[in-house]
Each structure stands twice: as structure tokens, then as C-alpha cells.
Backbone bond lengths (Angstrom), bond angles and torsions (degrees), N, CA, C in turn:
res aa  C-N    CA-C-N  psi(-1)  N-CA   C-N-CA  omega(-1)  CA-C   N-CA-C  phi
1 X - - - 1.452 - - 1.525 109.67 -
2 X 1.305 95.18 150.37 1.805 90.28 167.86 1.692 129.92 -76.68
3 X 1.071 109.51 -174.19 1.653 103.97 166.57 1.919 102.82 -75.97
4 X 0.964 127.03 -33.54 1.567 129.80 170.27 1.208 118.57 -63.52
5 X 1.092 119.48 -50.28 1.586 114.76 174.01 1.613 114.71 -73.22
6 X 1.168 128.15 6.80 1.297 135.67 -151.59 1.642 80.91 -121.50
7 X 1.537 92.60 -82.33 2.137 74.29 163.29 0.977 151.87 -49.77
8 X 1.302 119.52 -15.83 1.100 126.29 178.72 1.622 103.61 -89.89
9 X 1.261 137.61 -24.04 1.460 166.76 150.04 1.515 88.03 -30.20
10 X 1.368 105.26 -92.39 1.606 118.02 -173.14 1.241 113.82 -38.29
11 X 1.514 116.69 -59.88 1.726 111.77 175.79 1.155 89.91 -57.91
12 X 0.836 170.53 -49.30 1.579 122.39 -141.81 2.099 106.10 -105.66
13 X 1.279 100.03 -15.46 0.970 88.80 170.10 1.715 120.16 -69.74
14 X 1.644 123.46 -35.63 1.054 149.42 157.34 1.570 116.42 -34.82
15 X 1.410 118.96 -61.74 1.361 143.06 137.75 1.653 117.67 -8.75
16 X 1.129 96.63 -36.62 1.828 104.35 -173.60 1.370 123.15 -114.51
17 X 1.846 97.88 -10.72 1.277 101.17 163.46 1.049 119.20 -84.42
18 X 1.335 126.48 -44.28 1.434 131.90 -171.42 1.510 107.73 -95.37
19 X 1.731 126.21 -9.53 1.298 114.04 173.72 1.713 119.00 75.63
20 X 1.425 84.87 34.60 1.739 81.98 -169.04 2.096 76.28 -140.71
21 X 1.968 97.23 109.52 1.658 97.87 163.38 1.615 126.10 -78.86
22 X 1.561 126.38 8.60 1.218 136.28 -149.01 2.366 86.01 -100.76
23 X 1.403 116.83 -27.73 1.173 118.67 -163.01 1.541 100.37 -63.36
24 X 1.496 96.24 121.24 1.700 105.10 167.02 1.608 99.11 -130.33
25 X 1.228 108.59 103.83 1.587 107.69 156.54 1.375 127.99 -75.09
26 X 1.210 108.69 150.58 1.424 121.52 164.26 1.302 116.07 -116.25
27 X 1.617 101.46 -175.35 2.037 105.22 -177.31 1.568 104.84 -62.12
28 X 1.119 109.13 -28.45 1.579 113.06 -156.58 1.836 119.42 -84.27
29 X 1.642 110.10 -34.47 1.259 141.52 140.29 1.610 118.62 17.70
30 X 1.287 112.65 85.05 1.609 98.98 172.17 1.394 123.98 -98.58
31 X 1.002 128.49 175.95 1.144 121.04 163.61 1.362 120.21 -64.84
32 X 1.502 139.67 -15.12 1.288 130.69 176.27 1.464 94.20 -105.49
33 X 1.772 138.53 35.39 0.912 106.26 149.58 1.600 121.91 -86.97
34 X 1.667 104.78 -19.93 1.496 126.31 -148.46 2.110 90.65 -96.65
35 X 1.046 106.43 132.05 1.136 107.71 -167.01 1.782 105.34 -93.11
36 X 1.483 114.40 126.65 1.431 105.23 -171.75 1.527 112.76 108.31
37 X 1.657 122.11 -17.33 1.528 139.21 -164.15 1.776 89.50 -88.97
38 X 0.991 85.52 78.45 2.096 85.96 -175.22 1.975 97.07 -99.57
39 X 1.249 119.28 166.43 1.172 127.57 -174.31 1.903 115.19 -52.93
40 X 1.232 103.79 -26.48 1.131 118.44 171.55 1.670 125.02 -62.30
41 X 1.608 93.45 -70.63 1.232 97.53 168.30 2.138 123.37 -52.35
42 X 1.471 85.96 -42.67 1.840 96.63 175.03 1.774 100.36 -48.07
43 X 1.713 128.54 -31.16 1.130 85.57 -161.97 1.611 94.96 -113.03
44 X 1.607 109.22 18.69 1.191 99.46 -169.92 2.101 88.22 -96.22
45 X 1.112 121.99 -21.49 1.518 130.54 159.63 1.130 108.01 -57.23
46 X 1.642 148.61 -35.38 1.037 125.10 -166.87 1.695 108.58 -101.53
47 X 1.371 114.47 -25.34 1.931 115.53 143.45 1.448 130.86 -14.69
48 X 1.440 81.51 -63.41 1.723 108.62 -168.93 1.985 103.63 -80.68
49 X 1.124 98.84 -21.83 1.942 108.67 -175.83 1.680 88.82 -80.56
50 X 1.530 130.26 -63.06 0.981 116.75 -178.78 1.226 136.49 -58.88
51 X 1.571 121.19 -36.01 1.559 131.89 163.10 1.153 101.81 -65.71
52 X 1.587 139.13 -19.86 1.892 122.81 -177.46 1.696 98.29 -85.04
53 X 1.091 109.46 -32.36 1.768 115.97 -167.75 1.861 110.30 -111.52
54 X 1.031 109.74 8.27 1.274 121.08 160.75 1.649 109.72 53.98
55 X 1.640 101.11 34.47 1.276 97.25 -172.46 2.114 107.82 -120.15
56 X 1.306 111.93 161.06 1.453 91.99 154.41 1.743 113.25 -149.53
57 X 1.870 66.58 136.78 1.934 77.47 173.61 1.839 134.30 -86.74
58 X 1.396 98.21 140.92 1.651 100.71 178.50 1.646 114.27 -41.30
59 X 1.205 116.50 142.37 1.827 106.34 174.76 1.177 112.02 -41.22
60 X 1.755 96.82 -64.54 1.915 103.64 -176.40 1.599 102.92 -34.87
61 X 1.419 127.62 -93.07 1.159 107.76 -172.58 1.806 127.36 -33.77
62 X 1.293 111.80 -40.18 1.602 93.89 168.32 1.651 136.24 -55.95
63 X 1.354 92.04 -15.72 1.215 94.80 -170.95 2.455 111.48 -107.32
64 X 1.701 81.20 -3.46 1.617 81.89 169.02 1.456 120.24 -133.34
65 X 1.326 115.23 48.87 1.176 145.55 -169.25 1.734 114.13 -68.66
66 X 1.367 134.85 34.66 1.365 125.02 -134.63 1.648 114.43 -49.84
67 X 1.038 123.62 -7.52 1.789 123.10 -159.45 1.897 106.29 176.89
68 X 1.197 117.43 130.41 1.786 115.94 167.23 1.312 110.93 -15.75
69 X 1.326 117.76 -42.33 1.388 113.40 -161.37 1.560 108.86 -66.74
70 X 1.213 120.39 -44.03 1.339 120.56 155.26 2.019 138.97 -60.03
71 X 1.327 72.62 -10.06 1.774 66.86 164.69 1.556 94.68 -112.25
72 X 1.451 130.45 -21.81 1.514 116.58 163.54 1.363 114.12 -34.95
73 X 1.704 125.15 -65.53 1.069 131.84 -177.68 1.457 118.34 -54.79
74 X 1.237 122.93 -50.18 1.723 131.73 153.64 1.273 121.12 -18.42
75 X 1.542 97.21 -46.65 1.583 89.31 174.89 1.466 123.98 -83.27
76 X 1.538 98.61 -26.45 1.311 95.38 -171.88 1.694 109.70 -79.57
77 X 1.463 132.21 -14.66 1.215 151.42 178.54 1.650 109.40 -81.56
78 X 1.094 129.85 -8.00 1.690 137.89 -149.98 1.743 90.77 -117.96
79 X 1.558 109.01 139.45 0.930 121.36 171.56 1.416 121.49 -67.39
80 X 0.955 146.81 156.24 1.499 149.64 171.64 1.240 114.42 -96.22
81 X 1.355 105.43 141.16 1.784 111.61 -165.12 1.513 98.58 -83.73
């Protein structure tokens, strides 16, 4: 996949957590840009990122993730179950 389809992947998975269709992420993307992206939702998004991409990430990395763009790469770096 690309980095675009991967975002576009993520928003919408993001999109369905919080119920808001307007979310378009980018690489750059934090969690305090997206309004509603509270710690909760972040880890109930990164569940749903691993069951869509069949991958799973170490805590440490979940928890030092600086921006999408880095869990873009995560996925693409992460073994497949």
C-alpha cells in the first residue's frame, strides 16, 4: 500500500471511532489536532489499526508514536500475523 491509501485507511477507520466523516489525516497529524482523539479513543484506534492491518505493535512504540506518519511506517515495518 501506499502512504495514501494507508491514510486514507486510517481516517476512516478514525472516522468511525469518533463519528466524525470530515477526518482526513495526514503524516504530520497529531492527536491534538483531531478534536475528540482523547487517550481512549487513541487506543481504541490503534486495536482497530492492528486488526485492519493484521499487525501488532510493541507498547513502547504505542505509546511514542509522535504523529500518523509514524504509525504509517509501523505498519509498513511490522510483521504480519
Amino acid at each position: 500500500m501506499t502512504e495514501q491509501e494507508y491514510l486514507a485507511a486510517l481516517s476512516q477507520i478514525l472516522s468511525d471511532i469518533l463519528g466524525d466523516d470530515s477526518i482526513a489525516l495526514t503524516m504530520d497529524t497529531v492527536r491534538e489536532d483531531v478534536g475528540g482523539w482523547d487517550s481512549f479513543s487513541y487506543i481504541n484506534f490503534i486495536v482497530a489499526v492492528e486488526a485492519e492491518f493484521g499487525v501488532k505493535f510493541r507498547i513502547a512504540d504505542v505509546e511514542s508514536f509522535p504523529n500518523v506518519g509514524a504509525i504509517v511506517k509501523a505498519i509498513g515495518a511490522a510483521p504480519r500475523r
